[in-house]
C-alpha positions in Angstrom: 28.5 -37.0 10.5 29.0 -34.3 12.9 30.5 -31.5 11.0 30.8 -27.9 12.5 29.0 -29.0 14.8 26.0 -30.1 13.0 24.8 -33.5 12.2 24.9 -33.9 8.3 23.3 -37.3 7.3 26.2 -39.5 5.3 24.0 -39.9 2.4 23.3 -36.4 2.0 27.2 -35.3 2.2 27.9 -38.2 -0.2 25.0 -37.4 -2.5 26.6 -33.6 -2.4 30.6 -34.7 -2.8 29.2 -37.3 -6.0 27.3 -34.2 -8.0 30.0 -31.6 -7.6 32.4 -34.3 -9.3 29.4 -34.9 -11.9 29.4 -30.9 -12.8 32.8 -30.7 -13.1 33.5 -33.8 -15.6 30.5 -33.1 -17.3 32.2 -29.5 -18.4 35.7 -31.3 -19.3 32.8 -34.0 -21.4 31.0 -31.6 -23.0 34.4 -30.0 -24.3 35.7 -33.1 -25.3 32.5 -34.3 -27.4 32.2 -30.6 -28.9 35.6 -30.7 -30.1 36.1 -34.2 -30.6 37.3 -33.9 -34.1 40.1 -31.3 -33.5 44.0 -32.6 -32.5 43.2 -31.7 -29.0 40.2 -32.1 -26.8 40.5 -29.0 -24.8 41.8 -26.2 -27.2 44.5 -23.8 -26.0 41.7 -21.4 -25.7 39.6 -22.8 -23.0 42.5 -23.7 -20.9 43.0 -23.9 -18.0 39.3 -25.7 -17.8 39.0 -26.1 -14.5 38.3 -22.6 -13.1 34.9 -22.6 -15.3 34.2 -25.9 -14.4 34.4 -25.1 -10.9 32.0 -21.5 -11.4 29.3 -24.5 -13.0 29.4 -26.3 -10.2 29.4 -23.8 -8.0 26.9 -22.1 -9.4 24.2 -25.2 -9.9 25.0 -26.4 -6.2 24.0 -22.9 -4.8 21.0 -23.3 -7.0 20.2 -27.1 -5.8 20.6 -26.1 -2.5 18.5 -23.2 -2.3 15.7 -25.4 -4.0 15.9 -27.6 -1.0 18.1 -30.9 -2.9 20.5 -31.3 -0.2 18.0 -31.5 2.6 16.6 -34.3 4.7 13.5 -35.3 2.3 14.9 -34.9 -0.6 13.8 -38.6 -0.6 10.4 -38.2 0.0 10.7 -39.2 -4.1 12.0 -39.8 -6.9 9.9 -37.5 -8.7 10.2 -35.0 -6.2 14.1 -34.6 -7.0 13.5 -35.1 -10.5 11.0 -32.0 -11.2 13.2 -30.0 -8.6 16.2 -31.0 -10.5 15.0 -30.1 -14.1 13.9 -26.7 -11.8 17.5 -26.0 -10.4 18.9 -26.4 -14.3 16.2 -24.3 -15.5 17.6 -21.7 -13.1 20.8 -22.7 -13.3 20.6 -21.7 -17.2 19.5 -18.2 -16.9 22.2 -17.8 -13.6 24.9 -19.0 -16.4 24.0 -16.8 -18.9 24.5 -13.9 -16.6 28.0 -15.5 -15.6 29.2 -15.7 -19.1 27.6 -12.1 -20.3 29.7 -10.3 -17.0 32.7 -12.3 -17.0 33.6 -13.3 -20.8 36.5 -15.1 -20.0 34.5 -17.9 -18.3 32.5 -18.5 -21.6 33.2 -22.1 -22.7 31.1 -21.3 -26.3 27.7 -22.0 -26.9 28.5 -25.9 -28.3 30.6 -26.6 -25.5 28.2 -25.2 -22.7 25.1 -26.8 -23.9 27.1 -30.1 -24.4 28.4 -29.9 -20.5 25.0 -28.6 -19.8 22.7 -31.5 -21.1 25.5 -34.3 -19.6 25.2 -32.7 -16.3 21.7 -32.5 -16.5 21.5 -36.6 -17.2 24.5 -37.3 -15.2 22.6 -35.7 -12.0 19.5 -37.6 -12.9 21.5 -41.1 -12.6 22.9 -40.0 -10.2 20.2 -39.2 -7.9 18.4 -42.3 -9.4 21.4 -45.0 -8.2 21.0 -42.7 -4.5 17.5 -43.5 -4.6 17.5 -47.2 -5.3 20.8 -47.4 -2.6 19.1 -46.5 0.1 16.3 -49.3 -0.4 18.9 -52.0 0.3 18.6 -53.1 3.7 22.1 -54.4 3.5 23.5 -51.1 3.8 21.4 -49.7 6.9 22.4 -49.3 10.1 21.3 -51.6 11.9 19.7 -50.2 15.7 18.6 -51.8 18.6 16.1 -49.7 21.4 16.7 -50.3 24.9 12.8 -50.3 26.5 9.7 -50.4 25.1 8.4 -47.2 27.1 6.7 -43.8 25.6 9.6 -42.6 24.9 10.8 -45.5 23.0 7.6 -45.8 21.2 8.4 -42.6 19.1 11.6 -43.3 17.7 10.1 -44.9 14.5 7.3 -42.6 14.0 9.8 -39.8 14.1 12.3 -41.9 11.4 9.2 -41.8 9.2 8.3 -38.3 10.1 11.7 -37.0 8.6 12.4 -39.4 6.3 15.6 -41.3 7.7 13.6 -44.4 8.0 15.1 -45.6 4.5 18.7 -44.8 6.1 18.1 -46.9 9.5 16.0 -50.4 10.4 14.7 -50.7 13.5 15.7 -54.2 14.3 13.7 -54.3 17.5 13.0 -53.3 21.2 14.6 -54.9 24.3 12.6 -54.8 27.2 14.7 -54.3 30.4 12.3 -52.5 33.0 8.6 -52.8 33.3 5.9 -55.3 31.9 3.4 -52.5 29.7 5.0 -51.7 26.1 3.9 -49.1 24.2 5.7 -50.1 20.9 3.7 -52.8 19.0 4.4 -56.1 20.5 5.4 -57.6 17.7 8.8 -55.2 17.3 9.6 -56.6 20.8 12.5 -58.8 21.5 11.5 -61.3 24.1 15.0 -62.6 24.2 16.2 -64.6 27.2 19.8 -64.0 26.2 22.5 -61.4 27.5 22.9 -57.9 25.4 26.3 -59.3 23.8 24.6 -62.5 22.4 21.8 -60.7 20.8 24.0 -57.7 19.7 25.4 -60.7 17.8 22.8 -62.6 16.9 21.2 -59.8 15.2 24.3 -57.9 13.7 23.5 -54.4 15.7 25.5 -51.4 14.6 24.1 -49.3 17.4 22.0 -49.4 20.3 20.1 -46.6 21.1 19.0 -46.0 25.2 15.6 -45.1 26.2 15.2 -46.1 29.7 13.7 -43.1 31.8 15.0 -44.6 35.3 18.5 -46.3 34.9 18.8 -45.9 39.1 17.4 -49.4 40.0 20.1 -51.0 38.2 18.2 -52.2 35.5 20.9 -50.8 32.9 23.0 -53.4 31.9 26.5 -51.6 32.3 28.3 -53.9 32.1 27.3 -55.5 28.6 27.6 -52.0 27.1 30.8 -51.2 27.8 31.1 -54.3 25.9 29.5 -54.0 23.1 31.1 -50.3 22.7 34.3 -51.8 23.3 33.6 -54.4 20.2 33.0 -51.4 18.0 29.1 -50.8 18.9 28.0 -47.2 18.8 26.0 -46.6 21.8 23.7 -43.6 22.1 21.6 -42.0 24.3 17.8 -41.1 23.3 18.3 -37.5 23.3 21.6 -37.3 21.2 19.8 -39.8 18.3 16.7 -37.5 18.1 19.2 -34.7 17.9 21.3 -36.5 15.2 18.4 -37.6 13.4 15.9 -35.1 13.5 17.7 -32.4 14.4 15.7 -31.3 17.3 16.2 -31.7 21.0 13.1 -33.9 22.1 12.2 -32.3 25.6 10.7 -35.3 26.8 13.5 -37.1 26.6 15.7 -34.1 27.7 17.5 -34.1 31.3 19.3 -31.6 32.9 22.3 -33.3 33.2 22.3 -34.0 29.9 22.0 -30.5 28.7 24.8 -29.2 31.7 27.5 -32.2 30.4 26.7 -31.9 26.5 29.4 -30.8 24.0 27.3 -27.4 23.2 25.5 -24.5 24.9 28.2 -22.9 24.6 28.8 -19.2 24.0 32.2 -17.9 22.8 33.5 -14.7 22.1 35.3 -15.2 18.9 31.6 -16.9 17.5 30.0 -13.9 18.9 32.3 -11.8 16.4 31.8 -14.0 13.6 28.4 -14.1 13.9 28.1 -10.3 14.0 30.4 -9.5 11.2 28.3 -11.8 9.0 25.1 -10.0 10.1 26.3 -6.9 8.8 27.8 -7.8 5.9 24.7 -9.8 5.1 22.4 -7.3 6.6 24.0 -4.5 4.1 23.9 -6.6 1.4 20.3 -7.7 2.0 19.0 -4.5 2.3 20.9 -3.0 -0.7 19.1 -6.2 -2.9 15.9 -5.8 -1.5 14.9 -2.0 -1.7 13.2 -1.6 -4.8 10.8 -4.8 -3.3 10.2 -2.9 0.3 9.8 0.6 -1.9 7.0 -1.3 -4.1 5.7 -3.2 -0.7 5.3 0.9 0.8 3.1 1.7 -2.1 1.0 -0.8 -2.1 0.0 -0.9 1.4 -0.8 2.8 1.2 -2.5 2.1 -2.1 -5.0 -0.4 -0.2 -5.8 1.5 3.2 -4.8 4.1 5.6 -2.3 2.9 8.7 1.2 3.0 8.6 3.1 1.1 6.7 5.0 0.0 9.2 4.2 -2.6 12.3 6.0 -1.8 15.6 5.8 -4.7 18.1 7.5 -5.3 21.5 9.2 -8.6 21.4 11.6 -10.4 23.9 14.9 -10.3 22.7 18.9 -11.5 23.3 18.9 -12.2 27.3 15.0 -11.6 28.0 15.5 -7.8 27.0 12.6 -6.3 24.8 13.2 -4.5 21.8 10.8 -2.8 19.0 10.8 -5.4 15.9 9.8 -3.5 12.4 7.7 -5.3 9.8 5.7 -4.4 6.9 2.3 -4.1 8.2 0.4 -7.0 6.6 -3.4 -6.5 8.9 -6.1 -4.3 9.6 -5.1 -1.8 11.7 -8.0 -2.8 14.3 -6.6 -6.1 14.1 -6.3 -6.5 18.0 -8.9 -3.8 19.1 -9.6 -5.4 22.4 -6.0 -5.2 23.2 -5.5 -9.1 24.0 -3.1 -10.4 21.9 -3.4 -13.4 19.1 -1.9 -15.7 17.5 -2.2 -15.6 13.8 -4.9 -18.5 12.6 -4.6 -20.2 9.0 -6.4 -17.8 6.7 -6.9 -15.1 9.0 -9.3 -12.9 8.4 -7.3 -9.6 9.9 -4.8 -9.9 7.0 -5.5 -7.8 4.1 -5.1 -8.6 0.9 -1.4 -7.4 0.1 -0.5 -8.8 3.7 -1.7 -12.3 2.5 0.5 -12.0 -0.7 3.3 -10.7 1.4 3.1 -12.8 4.2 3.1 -15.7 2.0 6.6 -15.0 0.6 8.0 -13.7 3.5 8.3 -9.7 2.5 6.4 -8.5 5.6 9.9 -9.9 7.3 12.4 -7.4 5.4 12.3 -4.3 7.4 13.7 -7.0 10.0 16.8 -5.6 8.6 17.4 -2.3 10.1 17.5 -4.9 13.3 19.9 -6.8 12.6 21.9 -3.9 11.6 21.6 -2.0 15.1 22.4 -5.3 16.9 19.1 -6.2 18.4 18.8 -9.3 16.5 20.6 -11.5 14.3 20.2 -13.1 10.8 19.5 -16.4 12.1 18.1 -17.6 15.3 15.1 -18.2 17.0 12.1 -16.2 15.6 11.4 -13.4 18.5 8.2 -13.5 20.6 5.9 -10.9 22.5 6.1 -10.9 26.0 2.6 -11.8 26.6 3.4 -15.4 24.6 6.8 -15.4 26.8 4.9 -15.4 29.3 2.5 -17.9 29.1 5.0 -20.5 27.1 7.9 -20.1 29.8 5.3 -21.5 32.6 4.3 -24.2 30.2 7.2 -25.6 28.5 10.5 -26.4 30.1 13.5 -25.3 28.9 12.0 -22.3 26.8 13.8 -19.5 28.2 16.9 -21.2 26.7 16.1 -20.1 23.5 17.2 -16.3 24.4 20.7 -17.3 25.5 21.4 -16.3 21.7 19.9 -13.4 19.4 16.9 -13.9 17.8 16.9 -14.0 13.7 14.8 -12.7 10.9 14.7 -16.6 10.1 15.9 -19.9 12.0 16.4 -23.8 12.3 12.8 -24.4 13.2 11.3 -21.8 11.1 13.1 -23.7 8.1 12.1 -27.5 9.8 8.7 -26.5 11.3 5.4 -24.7 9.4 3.8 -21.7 11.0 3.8 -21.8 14.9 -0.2 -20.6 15.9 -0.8 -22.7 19.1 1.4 -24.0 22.5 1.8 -27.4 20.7 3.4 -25.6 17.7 5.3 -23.4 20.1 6.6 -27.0 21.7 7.7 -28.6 18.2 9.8 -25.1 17.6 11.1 -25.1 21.0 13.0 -28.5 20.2 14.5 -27.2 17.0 15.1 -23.9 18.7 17.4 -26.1 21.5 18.9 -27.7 18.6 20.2 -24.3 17.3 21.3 -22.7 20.6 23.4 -25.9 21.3 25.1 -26.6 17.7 24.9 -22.6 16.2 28.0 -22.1 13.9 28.8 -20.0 11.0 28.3 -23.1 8.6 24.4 -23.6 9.9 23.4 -20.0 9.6 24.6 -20.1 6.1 23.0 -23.8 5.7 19.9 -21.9 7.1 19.7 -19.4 5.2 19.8 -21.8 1.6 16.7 -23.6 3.2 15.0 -20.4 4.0 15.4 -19.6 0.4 13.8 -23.6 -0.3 10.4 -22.3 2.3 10.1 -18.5 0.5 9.9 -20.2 -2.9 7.9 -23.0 -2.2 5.7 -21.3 0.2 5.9 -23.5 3.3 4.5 -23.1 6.8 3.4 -19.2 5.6 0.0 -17.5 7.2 
């Protein structure tokens, strides 16, 4: 589903909609059972329920969320939600206590909340259970149908497996329209003899997906399509079902055209506000919460060796303009003594030792704030780069300068969806997520990004 302008897989919004209704009944249960013996089964004194059912939910979704529940492999397995859910109510516990100790009127009683607690606890685990066993039954996935059998078409399986929508879609076949050589297995080809209507039919398509590079020899069947689309077929281009799907923008199957006639790219004024009120508020907040951490951070660098705390780098900014980023410095101060700049390597060796605990959850990143705060960059956006990377990348990749027609962020879409960039084939797989952002950016995804960055600085992903 496309909502604010960012594709939210069904199953996930469905999976969401099903547990805040299993929070909230699981409160009005676990009253009822505690007080099942009384003449009422909410007493005058917890009424109205449904405020403090609605802070439970609240609370436990923010939790689930930022423990990465809501995101595209939280199917990877069943035991993966199951441990991460028994994790969020763990949290979730100590969060309520909190709740109940600053704002007493919310408290249900101690029989009551553990009640709700241990139903919504069992109530999620079903739940997630029937989800998991649902999307095994073939009867309820789309069923998709790939126009050619060329290089581009060859990855959109491997990239359904890669982000775990696999179990969501089936892959029917591949119709070969142009060309003798296929690059998909042969056996996934359809060597059908009859037109695209007949076999849209035959094998009860839901949507056929295009990936034809040259649709000027009129080899497209036009025609049909219409057609089919007419009959109530979703048809799709390549590069808006790797964008739906993977939320990236593939570049090799990107077009110009494509990018100049999208709905997106867009910059607007009144999202330009938005966005900037939100960084200061956030910004503020942020750096309010996360003083005493930078204070101890100070310390210990000092405490380990002599340098400055600080790291001043030149990056490119909003635009192509440079700007000084600030970061917590987490090397050796002769880190690049021959003046040639790096890119940081898997257990670098330049990283001291409170650098490689910082680094890992994300602390060096912090003083980032006071930049966000003057306006140099955002909250959320693509991660800044030096100019000697710029550079060489811009010459390289297509498209990469796009990723400064918006601010860059202390975190982003690919820095949540990718692991540490260290190469130009890293830098490639961030572009396409950084495309993704600059094209769908809203309010709702910055906030949605900033949940999953919680997810990676907990769990440790992609940090060097």
């Amino acid at each position: 589903m496309h909502f604010f302008r960012h594709y939210i897989p069904a199953n996930i919004l469905l999976l969401f909609l099903a547990e805040v209704a299993c929070l909230i009944l699981s409160v009005y249960a676990g009253v009822a059972v505690r007080f099942l013996d009384s003449n009422t089964l909410i007493p005058a004194s917890l009424q109205p329920l449904f405020p403090k059912a609605l802070v439970f939910a609240s609370v436990m979704i923010v939790v689930m969320s930022a423990l990465g529940l809501y995101t595209r492999d939280w199917m990877a397995g069943i035991w993966y939600a199951i441990l991460r859910l028994i994790a969020s109510f763990v949290v979730g516990l100590v969060i309520m206590g909190l709740v109940f100790y600053l704002f007493p009127d919310l408290l249900l009683g101690r029989g009551a909340f553990l009640l709700s607690f241990w139903i919504a606890l069992a109530g999620m685990m079903l739940t997630r259970y029937l989800f998991f066993k649902w999307s095994d039954i073939d009867m309820l996935k789309q069923r998709v149908l790939v126009l050619g059998t060329g290089s581009r078409a060859a990855k959109v399986e491997a990239m359904l497996q890669a982000s775990g929508r696999a179990k969501q879609l089936q892959i029917v076949g591949y119709l070969p329209l142009q060309g003798t050589h296929h690059y998909v297995e042969h056996s996934r080809v359809l060597n059908e003899q009859a037109t695209l209507t007949e076999i849209v039919k035959k094998y009860d398509i839901g949507e056929i997906v295009i990936a034809i590079r040259d649709r000027r020899s009129g080899g497209l069947p036009v025609a049909e399509l219409l057609d089919c689309k007419l009959n109530g077929i979703s048809v799709i281009e390549l590069s808006t079902f790797f964008e739906r799907e993977n939320g990236q923008l593939q570049l090799e199957s990107l077009n110009a055209s494509w990018v100049i006639l999208s709905d997106g790219f867009r910059q607007e004024v009144t999202r330009d506000v938005v966005k900037r009120v939100f960084d200061l508020i956030a910004g503020a907040g942020l750096m309010l919460a996360s003083l005493p951490i930078m204070l101890v951070t100070a310390a210990l660098i000092v405490m380990e060796s002599s340098g400055p705390i600080f790291y001043r780098q030149e990056r490119v900014g909003h635009h192509g303009k440079s700007f000084t980023i600030l970061k917590f410095r987490s090397m050796r101060t002769d880190a690049e003594q021959d003046g040639k700049p790096k890119w940081a390597g898997q257990n670098d060796d330049r990283v001291t030792r409170v650098g490689r605990v910082i680094r890992k959850i994300r602390v060096d990143e912090l003083p980032q704030v006071f930049n966000v705060l003057t306006g140099h960059m955002s909250f959320v956006g693509p991660r800044p780069e030096r100019p000697f990377f710029v550079d060489q990348l811009a010459q390289q990749i297509p498209y990469y300068n796009t990723r400064h027609s918006v601010k860059p962020g202390i975190t982003g879409w690919a820095q949540v969806r990718y692991a540490y960039g260290a190469s130009v084939e890293d830098a490639v797989e961030k572009l396409q997520y950084d495309l993704y952002y600059v094209k769908n950016h809203s309010l709702f995804m910055d906030i949605m990004v900033l949940f999953q960055t919680a997810q990676v600085v907990l769990w440790g992903k992609g940090a060097r």
